[in-house]
C-alpha positions as CSV (number, residue, x, y, z in Angstrom):
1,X,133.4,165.6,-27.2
2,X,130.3,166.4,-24.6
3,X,129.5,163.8,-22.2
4,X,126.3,161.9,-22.0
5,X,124.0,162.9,-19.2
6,X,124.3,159.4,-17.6
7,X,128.3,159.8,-17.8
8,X,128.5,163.3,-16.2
9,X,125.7,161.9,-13.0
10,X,128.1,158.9,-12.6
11,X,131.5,161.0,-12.1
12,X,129.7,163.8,-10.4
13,X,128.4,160.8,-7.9
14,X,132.4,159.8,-7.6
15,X,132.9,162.8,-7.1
16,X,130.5,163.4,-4.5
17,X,131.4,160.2,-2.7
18,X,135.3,161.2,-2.1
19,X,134.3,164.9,-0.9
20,X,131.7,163.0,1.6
21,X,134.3,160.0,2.6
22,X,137.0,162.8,3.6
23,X,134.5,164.2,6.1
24,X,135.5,161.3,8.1
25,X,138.3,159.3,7.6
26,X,142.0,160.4,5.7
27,X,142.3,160.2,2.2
28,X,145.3,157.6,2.0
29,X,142.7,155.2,4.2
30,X,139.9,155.6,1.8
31,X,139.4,152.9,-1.1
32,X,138.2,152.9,-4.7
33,X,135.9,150.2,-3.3
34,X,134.2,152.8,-0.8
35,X,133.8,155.2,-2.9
36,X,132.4,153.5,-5.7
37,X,130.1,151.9,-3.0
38,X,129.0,155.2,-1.6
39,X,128.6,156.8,-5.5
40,X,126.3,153.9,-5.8
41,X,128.1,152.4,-8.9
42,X,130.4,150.1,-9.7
43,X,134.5,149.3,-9.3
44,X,134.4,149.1,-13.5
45,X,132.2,152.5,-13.6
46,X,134.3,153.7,-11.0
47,X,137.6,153.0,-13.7
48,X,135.8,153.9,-16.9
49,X,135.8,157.4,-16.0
50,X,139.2,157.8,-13.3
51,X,142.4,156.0,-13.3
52,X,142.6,156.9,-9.3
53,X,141.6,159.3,-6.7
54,X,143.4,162.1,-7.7
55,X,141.6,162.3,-11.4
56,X,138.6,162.5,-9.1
57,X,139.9,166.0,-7.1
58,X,141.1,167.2,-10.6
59,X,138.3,166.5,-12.5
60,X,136.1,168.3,-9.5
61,X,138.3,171.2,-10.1
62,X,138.0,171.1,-13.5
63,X,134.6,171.0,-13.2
64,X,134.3,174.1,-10.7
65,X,136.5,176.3,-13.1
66,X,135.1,175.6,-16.1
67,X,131.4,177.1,-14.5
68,X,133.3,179.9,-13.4
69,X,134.7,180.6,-17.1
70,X,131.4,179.7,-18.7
71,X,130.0,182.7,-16.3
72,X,133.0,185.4,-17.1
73,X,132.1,184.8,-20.9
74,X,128.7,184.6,-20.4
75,X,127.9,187.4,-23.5
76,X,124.9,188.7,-21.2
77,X,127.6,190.4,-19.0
78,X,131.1,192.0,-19.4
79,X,132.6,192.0,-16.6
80,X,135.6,194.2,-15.5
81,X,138.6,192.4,-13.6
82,X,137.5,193.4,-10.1
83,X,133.9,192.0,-11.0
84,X,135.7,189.2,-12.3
85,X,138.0,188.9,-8.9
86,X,135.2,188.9,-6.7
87,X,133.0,186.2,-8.8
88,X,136.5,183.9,-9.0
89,X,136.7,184.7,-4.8
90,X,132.9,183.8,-4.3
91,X,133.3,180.4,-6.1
92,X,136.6,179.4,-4.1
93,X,134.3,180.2,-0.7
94,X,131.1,178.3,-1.8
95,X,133.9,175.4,-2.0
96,X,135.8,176.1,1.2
97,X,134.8,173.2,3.4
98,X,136.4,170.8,0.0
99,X,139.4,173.1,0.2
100,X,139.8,172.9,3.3
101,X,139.5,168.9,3.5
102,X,142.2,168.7,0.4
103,X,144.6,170.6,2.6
104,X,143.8,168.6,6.0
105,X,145.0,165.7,3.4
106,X,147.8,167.4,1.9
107,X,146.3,167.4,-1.8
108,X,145.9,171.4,-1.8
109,X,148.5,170.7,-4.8
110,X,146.2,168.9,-7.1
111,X,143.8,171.9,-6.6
112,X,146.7,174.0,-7.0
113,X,148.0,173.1,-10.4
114,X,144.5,172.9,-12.1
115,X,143.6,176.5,-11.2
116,X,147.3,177.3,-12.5
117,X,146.2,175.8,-16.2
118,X,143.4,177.7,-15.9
119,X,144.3,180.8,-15.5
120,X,146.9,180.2,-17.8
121,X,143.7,180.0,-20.1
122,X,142.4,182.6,-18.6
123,X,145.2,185.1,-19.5
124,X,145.6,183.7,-22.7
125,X,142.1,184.2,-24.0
126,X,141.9,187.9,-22.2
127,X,142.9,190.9,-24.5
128,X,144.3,193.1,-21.8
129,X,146.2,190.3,-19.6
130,X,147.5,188.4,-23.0
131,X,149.4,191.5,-23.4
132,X,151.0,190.8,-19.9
133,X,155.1,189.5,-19.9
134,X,155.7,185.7,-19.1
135,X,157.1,187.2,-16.0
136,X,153.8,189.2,-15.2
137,X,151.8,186.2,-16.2
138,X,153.1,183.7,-13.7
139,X,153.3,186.4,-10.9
140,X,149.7,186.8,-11.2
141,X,149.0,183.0,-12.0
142,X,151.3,182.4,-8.4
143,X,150.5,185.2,-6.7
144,X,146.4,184.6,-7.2
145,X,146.2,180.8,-7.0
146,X,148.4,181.4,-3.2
147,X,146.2,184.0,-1.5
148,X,143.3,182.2,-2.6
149,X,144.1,178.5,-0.5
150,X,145.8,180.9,2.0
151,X,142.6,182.8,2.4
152,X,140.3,179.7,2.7
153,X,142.2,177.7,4.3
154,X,143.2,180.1,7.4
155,X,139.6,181.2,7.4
156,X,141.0,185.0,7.1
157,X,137.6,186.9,8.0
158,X,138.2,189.2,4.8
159,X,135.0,188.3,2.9
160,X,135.1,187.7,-1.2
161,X,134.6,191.8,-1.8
162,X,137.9,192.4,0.7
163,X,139.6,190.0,-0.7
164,X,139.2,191.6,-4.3
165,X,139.4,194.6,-3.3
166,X,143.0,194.0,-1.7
167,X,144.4,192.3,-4.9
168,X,143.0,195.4,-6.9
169,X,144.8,197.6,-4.8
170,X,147.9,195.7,-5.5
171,X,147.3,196.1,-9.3
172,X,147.4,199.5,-8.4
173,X,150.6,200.3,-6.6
174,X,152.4,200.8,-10.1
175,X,150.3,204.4,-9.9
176,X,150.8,204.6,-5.8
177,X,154.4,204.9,-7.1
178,X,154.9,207.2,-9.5
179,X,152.9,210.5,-7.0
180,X,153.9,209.3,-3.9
181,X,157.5,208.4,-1.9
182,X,158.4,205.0,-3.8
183,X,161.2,204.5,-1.2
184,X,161.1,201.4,1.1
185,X,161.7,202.1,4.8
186,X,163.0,199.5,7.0
């Protein structure tokens, strides 16, 4: 069912609210109160769309992912997995100062298990990665959804084209192996 235009302003104002409030004091000292105060709406708005702060930070995520998936299927454009690699890495930087504040508050998990169901979705609805073993699946669910906090939340300087370009290379080590020296020197 879509949300009313009214609905969507109210939990994007929530929203909005905890994001600011984090700025400057710890999340476990900030109330529904303030932040229904600072979205400019009320405790019983506040409930009507969120059982508690963390259905706020999911919801964002939500939120964020689904605009990325709405772009990757845009019909316009097919994009090919490095394409789609760099635009998931230039979404995650727009939103590195939020990332950063979840893990300053210990709630990178939240963040964290939302991009895992949606990549899950992802895969799932992607010819050539639906083709993938369990096994493969979760390494790259893992493996992704990792570097990503690691890489905005240590401020690596590798920009979003790097950063792509480094998991692609990955991706292609299976070829590395079979014309070079596979053997592991330690």
């Amino acid at each position: 069912m879509k949300e009313n235009s009214q609905s969507r302003s109210s939990k994007e104002w929530i929203i909005d609210s905890l994001i600011y409030l984090l700025k400057t004091k710890p999340y476990s000292a900030i109330t529904i109160t303030e932040i229904a105060k600072k979205a400019g709406v009320a405790r019983l708005t506040f409930y009507r769309h969120f059982e508690n702060k963390e259905e706020i930070i999911i919801t964002r995520s939500q939120y964020l992912f689904q605009k990325y998936f709405d772009e990757l299927n845009n019909k316009d454009k097919k994009l090919d997995l490095n394409e789609s690699l760099l635009l998931c890495f230039k979404y995650w930087k727009q939103d590195s100062e939020a990332i950063k504040l979840l893990e300053k508050n210990n709630l990178i998990y939240l963040l964290e298990n939302t991009f895992y169901l949606f990549l899950e979705k992802l895969i799932e609805e992607t010819r050539i990665l639906n083709k993938l073993n369990p096994i493969q699946k979760y390494f790259i669910i893992g493996g992704l959804t990792h570097s990503m906090v690691f890489w905005i939340t240590t401020s690596t300087p590798l920009s979003p084209e790097e950063v792509s370009e480094t998991i692609i290379n990955l991706f292609n080590l299976k070829v590395a192996s079979h014309t070079e020296d596979n053997t592991i020197d330690l």
